[in-house]
N, C-alpha and C positions, 0 to 999 in steps of 0.2 A: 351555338354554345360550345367554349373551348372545358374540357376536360384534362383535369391531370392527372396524369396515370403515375401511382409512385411504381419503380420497377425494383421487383425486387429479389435477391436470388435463390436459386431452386433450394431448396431444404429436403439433405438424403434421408431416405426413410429408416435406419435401422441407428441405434445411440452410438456404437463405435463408426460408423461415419458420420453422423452428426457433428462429434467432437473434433474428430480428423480435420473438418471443414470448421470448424473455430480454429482449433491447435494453429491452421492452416494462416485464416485472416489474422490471427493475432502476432504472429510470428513474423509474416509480410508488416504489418505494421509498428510490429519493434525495428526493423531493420530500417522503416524510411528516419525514425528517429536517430540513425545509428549506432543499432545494438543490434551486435552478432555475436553469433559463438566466441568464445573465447575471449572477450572486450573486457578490460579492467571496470564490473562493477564494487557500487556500495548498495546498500541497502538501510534505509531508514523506520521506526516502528514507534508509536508513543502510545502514552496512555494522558488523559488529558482529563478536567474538572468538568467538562460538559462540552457543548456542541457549539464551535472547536473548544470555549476555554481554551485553559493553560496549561501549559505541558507540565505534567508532575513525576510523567519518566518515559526516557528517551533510547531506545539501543540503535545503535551501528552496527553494521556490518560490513567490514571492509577487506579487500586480498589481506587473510590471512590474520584476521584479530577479529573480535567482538568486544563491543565496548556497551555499557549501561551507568545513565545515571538517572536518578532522582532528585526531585527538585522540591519546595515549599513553596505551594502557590501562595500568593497575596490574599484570589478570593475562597469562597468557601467552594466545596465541593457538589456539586447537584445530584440529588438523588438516582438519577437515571445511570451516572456516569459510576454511583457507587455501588449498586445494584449490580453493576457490569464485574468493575476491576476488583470491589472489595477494598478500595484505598479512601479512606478519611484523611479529612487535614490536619487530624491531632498523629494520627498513624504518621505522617510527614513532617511532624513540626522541627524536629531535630535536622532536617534536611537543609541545604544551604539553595536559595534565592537562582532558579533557574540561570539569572544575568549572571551569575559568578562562573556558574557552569558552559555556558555558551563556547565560552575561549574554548574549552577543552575540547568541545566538537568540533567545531573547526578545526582547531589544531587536529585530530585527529583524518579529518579528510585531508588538509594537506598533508600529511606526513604520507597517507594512502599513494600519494602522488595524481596523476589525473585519471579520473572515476567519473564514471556516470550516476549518479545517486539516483534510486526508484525508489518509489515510496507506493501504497495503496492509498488510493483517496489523499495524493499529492497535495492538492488545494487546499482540502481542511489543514496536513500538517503545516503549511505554509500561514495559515490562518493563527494556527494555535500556537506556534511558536513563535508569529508576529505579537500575538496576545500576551507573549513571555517574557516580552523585552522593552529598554528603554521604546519609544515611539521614532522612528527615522532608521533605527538599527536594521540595516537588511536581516530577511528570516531566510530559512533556505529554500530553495527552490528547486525541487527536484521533480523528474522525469516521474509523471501522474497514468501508471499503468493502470489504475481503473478507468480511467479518461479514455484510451485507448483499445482498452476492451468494450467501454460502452460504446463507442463509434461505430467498431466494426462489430458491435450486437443489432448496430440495426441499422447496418446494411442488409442485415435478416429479418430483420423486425422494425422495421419505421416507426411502430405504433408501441414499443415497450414503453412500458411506463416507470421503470425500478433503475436504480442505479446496480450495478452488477455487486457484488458481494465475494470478497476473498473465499472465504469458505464455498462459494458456489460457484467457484474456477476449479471445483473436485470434478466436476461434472464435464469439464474438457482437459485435463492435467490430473495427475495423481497429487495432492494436494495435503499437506501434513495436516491433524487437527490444531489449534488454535486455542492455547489461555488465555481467557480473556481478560486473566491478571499479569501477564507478562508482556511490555514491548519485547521482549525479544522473541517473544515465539512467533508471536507477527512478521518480525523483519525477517526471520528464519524462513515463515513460511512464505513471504513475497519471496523469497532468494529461491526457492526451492521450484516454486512454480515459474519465476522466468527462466531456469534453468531449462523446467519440463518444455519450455515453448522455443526457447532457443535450438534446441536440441529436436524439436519436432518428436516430441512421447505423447502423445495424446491417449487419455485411460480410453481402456476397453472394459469397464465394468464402471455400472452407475454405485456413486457414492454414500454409504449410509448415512442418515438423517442423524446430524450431532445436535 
C-alpha cells in the first residue's frame, strides 16, 4: 500500500518567530513575482454591492497621488455588503455610471508610468469591476496578494481551510486598522503591509481583536 506523506515545514514555537517565518515566506514570494524594495507600486481598494457585484467606490494609490471615485451601480445594493460599508443606492444616486469613470483610472495608472498594481483579494476586484462595465471591456488585473499569502500559508498548513484576511496579516506585519466604509483605507492598508514585508518588519506583539 503506497502512502502519501504531505511534508510540511517545522512551525517555531514562540509568535515573534512565527511571524518572522511568514514575514519570511511572503516576502520570498513577492520577489519571484517581481516585487522588491523600492519597485514603482500601485495599490487598488473598492467597496462593491455584494459578492463581487459592482464597484460603487474605487481608490488608487499610486508613486505619489491618491485617487477616489464613486460610482452608481445599475443593480441594487445587497444587504450584507450594506451592513459592511453603510453605502445604499439612493446614498449613490447622484453619482456618475462607473463606465464613465473607468477612463479616469486608467488614465491615472498610465500617467503613474509602469506600476505593478496589488490589490487584496485580486480576483474578486477583477470580478467586480468586470461586473462594472460594457461586457468585452478588459477589467484590471492586478497582482492578488491574498493569493500569494494563502499559498505560502500552507506550505504550513495544507489542511487550512479560510482564505487569509487583510486585517489578519496583523498577526505577521504591523497592519493599520481598516473602515470598512472606506476603499481607501483598504488600499492604504494593502500599501502599508507590503511595505512591512518588503522591508522584512515582521510585528513582535500579537494584534488586538477589531
Amino acid at each position: 500500500t503506497f502512502h502519501k506523506e504531505t511534508l510540511m515545514i517545522e512551525i517555531p514555537k514562540t509568535f515573534e518567530e512565527q511571524a518572522a517565518q511568514r514575514m519570511t515566506l511572503y516576502a520570498d514570494a513577492l520577489h519571484t513575482h517581481g516585487v522588491f524594495p523600492g519597485a514603482p507600486l500601485a495599490f487598488v481598494g473598492v467597496l462593491t454591492t455584494g459578492l463581487p457585484g459592482e464597484v460603487i467606490e474605487l481608490a488608487l494609490i499610486t508613486p505619489g497621488a491618491e485617487h477616489v471615485w464613486r460610482a452608481r451601480p445599475l443593480g441594487p445594493v445587497e444587504g450584507g455588503a450594506y451592513r459592511r460599508h453603510g453605502l445604499s443606492a439612493p446614498d449613490l444616486a447622484s453619482e456618475p455610471p462607473f463606465t464613465q469613470l473607468y477612463p479616469q483610472v486608467l488614465g491615472a495608472l498610465q500617467s503613474a508610468g509602469p506600476v505593478t498594481l496589488i490589490a487584496w483579494a485580486g480576483r474578486f476586484i477583477t470580478a467586480a469591476v468586470a461586473a462594472s462595465l460594457a461586457p468585452g471591456t478588459p477589467p484590471l488585473t492586478p497582482l492578488d496578494l491574498q493569493a500569494i499569502v494563502d499559498e505560502q500559508d500552507r506550505t504550513l498548513n495544507p489542511y487550512a481551510r479560510y482564505l487569509p484576511s487583510l486585517p489578519g496579516m496583523g498577526y505577521t506585519v504591523e497592519t493599520p486598522q481598516i473602515d470598512p466604509a472606506s476603499a481607501l483605507s483598504h488600499a492604504r492598508a494593502l500599501q502599508a503591509v507590503t511595505a512591512a514585508l518588503l522591508e522584512r518588519r515582521s510585528t513582535r506583539t500579537i494584534p488586538p481583536r477589531w
